[in-house]
Backbone atoms as SQL, in Angstrom:
CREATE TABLE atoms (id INTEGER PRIMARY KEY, chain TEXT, resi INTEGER, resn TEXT, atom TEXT, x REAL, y REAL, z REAL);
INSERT INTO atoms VALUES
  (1, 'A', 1, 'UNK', 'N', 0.821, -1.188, 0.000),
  (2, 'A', 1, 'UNK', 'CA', 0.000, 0.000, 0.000),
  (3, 'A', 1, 'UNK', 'C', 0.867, 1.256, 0.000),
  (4, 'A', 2, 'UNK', 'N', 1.890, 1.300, 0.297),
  (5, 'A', 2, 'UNK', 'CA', 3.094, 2.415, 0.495),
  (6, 'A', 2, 'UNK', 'C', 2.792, 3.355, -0.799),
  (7, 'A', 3, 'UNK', 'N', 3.443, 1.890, -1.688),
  (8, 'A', 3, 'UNK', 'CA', 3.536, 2.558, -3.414),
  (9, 'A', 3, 'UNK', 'C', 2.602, 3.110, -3.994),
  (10, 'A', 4, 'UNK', 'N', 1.086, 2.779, -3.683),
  (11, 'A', 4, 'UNK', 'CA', 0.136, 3.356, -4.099),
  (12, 'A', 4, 'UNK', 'C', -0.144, 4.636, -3.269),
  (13, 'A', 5, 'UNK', 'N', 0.176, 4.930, -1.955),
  (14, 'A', 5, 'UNK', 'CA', 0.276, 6.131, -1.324),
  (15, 'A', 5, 'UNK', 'C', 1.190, 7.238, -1.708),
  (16, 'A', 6, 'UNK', 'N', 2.750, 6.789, -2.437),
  (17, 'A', 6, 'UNK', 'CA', 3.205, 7.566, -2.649),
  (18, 'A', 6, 'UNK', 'C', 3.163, 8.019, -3.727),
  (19, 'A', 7, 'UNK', 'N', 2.251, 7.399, -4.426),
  (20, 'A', 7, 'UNK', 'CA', 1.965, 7.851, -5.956),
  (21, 'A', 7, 'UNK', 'C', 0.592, 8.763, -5.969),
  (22, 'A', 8, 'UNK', 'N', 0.077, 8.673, -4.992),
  (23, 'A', 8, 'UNK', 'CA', -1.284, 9.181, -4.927),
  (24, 'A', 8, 'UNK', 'C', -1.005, 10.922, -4.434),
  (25, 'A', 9, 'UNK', 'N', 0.080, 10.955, -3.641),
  (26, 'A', 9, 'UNK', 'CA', 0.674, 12.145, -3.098),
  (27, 'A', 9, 'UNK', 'C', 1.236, 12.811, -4.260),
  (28, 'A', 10, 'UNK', 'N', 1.827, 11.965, -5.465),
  (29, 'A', 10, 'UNK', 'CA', 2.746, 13.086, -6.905),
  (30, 'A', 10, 'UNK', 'C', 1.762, 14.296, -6.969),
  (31, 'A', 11, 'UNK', 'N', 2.217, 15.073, -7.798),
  (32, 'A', 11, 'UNK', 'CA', 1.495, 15.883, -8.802),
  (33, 'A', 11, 'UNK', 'C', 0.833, 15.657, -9.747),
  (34, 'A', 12, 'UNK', 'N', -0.818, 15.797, -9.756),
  (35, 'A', 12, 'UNK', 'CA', -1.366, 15.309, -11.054),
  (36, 'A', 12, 'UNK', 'C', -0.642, 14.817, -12.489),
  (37, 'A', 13, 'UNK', 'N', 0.125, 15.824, -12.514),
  (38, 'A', 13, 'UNK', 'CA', 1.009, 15.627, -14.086),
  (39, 'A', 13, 'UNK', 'C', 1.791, 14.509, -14.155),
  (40, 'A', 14, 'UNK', 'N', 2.385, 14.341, -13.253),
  (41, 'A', 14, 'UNK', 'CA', 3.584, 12.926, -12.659),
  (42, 'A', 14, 'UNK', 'C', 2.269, 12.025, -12.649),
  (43, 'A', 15, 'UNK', 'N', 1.265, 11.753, -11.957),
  (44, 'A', 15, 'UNK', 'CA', 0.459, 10.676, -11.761),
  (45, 'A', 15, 'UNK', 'C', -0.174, 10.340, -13.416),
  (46, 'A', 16, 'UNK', 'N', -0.480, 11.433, -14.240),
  (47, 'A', 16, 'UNK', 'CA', -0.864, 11.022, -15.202),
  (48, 'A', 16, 'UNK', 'C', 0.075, 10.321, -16.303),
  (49, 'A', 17, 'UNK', 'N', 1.263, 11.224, -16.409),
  (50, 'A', 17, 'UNK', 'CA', 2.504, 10.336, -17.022),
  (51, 'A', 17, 'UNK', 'C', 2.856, 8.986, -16.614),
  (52, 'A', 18, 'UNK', 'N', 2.106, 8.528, -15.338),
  (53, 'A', 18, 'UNK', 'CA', 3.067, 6.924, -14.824),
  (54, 'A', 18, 'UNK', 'C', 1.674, 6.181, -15.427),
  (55, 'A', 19, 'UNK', 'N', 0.358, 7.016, -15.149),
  (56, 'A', 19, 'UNK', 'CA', -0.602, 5.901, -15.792),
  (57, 'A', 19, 'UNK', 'C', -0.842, 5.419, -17.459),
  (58, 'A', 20, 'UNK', 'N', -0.209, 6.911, -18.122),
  (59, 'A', 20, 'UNK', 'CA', 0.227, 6.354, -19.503),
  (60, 'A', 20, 'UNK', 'C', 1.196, 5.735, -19.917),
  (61, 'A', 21, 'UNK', 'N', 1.876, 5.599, -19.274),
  (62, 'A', 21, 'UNK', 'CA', 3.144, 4.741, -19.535),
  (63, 'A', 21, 'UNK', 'C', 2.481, 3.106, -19.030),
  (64, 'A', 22, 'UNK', 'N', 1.996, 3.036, -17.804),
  (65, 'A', 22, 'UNK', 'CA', 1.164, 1.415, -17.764),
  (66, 'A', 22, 'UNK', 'C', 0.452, 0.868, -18.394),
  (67, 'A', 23, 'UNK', 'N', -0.640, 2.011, -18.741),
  (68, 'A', 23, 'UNK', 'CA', -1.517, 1.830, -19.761),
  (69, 'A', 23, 'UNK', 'C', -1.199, 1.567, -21.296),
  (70, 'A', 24, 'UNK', 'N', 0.267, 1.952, -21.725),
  (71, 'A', 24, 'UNK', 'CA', 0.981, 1.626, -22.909),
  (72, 'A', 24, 'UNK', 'C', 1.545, 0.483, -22.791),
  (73, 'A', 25, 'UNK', 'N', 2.244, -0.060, -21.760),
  (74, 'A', 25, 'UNK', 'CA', 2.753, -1.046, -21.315),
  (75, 'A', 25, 'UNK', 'C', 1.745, -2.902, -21.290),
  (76, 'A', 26, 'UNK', 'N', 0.235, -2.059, -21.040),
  (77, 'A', 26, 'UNK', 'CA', -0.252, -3.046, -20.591),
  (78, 'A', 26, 'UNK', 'C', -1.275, -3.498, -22.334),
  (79, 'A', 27, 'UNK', 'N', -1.195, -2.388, -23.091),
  (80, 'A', 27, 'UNK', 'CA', -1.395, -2.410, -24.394),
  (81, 'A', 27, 'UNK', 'C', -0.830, -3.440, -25.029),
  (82, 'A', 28, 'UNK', 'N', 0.432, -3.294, -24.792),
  (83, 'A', 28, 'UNK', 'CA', 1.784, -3.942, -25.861),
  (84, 'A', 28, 'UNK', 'C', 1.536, -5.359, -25.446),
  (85, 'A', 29, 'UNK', 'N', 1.050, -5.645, -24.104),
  (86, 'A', 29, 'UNK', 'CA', 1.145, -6.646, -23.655),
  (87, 'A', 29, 'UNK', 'C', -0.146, -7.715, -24.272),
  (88, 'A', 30, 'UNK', 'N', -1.328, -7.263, -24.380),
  (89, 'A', 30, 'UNK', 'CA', -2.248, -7.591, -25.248),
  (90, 'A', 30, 'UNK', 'C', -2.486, -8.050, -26.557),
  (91, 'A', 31, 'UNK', 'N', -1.354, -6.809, -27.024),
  (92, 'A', 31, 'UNK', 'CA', -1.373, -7.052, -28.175),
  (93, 'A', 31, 'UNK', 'C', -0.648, -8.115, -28.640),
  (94, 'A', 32, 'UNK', 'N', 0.646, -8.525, -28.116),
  (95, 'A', 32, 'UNK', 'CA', 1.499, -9.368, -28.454),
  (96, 'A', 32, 'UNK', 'C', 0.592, -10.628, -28.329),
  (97, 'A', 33, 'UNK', 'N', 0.054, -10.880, -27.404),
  (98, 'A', 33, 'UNK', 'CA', -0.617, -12.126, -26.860),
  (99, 'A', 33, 'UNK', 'C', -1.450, -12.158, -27.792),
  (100, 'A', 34, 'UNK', 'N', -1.940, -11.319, -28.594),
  (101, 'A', 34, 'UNK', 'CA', -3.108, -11.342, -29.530),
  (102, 'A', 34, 'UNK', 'C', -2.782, -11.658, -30.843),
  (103, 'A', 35, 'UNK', 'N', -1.323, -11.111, -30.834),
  (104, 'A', 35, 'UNK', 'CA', -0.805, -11.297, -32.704),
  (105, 'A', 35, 'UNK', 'C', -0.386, -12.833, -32.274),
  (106, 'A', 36, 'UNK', 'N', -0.120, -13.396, -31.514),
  (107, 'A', 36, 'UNK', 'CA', 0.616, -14.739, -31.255),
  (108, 'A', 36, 'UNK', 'C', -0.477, -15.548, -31.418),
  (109, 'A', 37, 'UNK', 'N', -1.698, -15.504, -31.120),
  (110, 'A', 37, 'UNK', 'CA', -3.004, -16.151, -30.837),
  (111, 'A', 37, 'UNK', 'C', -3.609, -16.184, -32.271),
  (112, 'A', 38, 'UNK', 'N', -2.932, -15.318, -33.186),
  (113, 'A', 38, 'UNK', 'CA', -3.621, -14.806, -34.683),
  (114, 'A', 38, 'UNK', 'C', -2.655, -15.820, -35.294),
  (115, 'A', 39, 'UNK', 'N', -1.219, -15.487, -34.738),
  (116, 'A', 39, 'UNK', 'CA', -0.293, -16.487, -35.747),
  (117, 'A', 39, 'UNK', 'C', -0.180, -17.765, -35.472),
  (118, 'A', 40, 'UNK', 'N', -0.645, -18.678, -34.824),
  (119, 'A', 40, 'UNK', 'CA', -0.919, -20.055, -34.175),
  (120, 'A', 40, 'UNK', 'C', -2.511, -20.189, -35.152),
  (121, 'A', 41, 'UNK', 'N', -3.345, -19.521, -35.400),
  (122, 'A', 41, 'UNK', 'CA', -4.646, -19.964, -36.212),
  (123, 'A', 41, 'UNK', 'C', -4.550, -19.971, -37.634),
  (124, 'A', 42, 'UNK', 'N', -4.174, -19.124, -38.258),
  (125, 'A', 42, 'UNK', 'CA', -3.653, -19.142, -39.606),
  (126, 'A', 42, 'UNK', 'C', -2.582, -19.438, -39.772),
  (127, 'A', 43, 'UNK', 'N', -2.810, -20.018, -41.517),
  (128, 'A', 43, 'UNK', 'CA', -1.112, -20.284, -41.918),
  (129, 'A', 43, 'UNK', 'C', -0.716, -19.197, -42.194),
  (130, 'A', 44, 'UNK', 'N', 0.935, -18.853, -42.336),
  (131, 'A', 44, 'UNK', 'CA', 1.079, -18.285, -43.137),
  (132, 'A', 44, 'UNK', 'C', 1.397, -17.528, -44.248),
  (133, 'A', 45, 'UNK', 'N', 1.115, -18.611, -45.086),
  (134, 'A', 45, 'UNK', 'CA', 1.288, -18.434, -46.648),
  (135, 'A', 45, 'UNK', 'C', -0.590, -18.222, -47.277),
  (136, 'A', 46, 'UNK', 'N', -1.868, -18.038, -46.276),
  (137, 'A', 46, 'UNK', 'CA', -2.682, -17.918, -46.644),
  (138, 'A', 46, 'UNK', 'C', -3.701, -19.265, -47.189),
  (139, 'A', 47, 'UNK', 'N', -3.367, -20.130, -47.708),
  (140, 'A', 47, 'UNK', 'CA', -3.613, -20.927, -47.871),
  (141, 'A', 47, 'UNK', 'C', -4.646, -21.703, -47.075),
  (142, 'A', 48, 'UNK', 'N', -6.022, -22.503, -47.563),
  (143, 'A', 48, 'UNK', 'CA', -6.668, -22.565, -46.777),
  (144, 'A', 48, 'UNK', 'C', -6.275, -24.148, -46.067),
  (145, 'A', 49, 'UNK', 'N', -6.653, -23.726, -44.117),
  (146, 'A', 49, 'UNK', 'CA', -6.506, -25.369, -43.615),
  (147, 'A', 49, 'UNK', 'C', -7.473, -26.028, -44.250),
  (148, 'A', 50, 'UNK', 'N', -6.778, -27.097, -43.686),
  (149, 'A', 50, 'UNK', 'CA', -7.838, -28.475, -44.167),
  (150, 'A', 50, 'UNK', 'C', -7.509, -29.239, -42.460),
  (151, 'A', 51, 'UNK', 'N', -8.435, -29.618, -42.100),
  (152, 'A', 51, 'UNK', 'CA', -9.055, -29.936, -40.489),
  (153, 'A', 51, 'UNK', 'C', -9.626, -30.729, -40.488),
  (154, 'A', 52, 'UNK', 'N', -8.897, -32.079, -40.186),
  (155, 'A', 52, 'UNK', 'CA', -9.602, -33.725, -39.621),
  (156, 'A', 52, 'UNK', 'C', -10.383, -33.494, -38.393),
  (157, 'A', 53, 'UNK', 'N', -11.414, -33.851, -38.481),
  (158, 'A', 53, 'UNK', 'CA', -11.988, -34.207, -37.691),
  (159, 'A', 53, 'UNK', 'C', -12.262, -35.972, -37.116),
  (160, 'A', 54, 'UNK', 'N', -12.631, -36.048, -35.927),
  (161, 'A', 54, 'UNK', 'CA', -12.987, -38.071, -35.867),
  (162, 'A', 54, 'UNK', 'C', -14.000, -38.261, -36.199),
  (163, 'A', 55, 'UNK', 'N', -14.885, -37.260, -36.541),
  (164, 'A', 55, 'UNK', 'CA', -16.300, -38.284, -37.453),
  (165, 'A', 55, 'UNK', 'C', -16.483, -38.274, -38.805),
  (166, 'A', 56, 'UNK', 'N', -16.158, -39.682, -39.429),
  (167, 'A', 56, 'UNK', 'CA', -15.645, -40.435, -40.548),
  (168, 'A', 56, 'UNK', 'C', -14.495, -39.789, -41.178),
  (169, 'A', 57, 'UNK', 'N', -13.838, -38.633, -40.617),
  (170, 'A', 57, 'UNK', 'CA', -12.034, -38.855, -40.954),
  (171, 'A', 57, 'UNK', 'C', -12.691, -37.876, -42.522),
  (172, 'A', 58, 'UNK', 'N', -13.730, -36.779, -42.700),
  (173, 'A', 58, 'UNK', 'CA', -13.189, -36.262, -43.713),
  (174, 'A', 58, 'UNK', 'C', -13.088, -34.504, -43.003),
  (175, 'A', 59, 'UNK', 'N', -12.383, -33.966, -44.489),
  (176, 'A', 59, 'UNK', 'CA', -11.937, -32.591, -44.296),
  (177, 'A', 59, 'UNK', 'C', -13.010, -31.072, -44.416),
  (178, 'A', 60, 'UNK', 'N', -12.484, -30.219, -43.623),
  (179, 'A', 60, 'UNK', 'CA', -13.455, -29.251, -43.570),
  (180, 'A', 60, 'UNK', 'C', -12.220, -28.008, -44.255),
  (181, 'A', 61, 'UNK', 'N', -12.825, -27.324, -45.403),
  (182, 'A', 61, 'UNK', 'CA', -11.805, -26.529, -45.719),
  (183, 'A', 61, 'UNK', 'C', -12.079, -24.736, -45.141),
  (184, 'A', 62, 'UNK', 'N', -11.377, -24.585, -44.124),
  (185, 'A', 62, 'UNK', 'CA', -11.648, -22.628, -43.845),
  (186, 'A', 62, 'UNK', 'C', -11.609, -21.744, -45.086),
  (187, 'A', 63, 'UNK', 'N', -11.890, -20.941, -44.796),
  (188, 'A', 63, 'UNK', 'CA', -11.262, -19.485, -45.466),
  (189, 'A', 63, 'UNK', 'C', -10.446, -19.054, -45.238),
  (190, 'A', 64, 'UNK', 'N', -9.272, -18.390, -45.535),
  (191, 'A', 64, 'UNK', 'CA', -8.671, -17.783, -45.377),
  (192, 'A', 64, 'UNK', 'C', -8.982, -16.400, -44.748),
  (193, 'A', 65, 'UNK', 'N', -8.362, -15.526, -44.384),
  (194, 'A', 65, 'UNK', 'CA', -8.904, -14.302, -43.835),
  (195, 'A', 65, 'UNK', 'C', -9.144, -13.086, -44.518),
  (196, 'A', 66, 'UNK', 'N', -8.735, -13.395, -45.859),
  (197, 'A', 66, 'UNK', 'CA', -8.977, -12.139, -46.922),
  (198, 'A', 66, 'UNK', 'C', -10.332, -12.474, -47.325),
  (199, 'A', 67, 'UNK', 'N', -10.623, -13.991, -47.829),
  (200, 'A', 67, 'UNK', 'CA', -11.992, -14.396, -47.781),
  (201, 'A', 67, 'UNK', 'C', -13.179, -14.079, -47.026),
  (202, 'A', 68, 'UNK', 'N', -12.727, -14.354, -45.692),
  (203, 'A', 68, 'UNK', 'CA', -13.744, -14.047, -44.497),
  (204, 'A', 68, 'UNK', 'C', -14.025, -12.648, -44.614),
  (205, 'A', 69, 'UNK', 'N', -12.647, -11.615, -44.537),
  (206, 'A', 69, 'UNK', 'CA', -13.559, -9.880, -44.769),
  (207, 'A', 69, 'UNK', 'C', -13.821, -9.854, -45.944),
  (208, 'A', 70, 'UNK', 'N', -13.495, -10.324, -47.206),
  (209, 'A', 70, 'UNK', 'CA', -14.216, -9.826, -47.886),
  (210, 'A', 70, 'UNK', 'C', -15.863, -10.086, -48.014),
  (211, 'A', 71, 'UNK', 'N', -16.217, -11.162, -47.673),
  (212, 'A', 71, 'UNK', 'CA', -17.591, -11.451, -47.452),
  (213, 'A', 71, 'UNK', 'C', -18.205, -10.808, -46.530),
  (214, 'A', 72, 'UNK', 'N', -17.424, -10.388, -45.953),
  (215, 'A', 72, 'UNK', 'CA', -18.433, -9.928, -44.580),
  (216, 'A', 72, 'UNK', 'C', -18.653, -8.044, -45.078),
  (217, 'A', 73, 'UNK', 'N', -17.116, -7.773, -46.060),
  (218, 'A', 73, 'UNK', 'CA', -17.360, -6.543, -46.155),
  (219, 'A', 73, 'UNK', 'C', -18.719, -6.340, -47.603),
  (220, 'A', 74, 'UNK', 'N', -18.494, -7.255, -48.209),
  (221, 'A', 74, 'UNK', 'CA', -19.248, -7.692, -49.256),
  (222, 'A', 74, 'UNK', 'C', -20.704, -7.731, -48.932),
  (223, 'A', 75, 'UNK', 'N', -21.074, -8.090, -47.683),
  (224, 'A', 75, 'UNK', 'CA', -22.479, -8.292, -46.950),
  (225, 'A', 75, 'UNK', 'C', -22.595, -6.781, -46.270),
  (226, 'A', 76, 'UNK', 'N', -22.200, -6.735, -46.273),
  (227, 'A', 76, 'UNK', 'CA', -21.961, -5.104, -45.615),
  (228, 'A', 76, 'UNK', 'C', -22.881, -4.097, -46.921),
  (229, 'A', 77, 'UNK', 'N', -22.371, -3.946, -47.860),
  (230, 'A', 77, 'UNK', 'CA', -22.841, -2.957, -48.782),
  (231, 'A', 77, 'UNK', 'C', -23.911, -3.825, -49.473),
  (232, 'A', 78, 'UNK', 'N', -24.450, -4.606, -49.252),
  (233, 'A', 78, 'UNK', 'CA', -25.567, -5.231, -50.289),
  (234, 'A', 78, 'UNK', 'C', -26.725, -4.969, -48.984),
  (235, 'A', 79, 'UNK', 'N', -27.781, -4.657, -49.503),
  (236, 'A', 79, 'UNK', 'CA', -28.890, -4.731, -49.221),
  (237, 'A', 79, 'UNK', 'C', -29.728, -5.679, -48.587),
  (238, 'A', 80, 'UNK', 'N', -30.271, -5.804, -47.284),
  (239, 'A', 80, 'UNK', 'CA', -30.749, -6.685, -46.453),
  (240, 'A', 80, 'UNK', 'C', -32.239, -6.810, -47.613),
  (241, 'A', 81, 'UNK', 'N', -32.797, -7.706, -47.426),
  (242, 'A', 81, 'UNK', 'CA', -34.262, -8.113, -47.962),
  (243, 'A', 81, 'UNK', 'C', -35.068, -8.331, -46.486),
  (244, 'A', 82, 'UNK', 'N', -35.847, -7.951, -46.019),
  (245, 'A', 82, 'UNK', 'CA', -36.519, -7.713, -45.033),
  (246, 'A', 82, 'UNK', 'C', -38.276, -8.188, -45.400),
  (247, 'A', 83, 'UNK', 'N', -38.550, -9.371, -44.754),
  (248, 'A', 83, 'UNK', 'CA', -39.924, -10.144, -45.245),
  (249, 'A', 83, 'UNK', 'C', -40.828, -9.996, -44.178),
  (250, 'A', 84, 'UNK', 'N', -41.656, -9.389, -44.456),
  (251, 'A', 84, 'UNK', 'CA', -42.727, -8.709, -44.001),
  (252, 'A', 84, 'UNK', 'C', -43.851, -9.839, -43.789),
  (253, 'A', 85, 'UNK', 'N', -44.445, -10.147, -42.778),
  (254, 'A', 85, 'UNK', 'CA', -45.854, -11.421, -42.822),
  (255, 'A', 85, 'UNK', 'C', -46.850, -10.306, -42.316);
């Protein structure tokens, strides 16, 4: 509790500089964990997986991720049809 007392005593300006610096710190830290979590799911050369599964041993092929936004950005600008009863 010290450290948080003696930080609570700085000068606004000092207190705000140490919380952007954690808050940058704790960014980087996210992020890394996040690009690592991105590069473990895709290949990458793009290419789509192919994924055994154990029921009857056949393949499921993904998209790739240029695929996936483009469809989604693709669904994006087209027009919903909305059915009225």
């Amino acid at each position: 509790m010290n450290f948080v007392e003696s930080i609570q005593k700085k000068p606004k300006h000092i207190r705000v500089k140490i919380f952007l610096i954690l808050m940058t710190i704790a960014f980087l830290l996210v992020f890394i964990v996040w690009l690592n979590s991105i590069k473990n799911n895709f290949n990458e050369s793009g290419e789509k997986k192919e994924v055994k599964t154990s029921e009857d041993n056949y393949k499921i092929k993904l998209p790739t991720i240029y695929e996936s936004l483009s469809a989604g950005i693709k669904d994006f600008f087209e027009p919903q049809k909305i059915k009225i009863k």
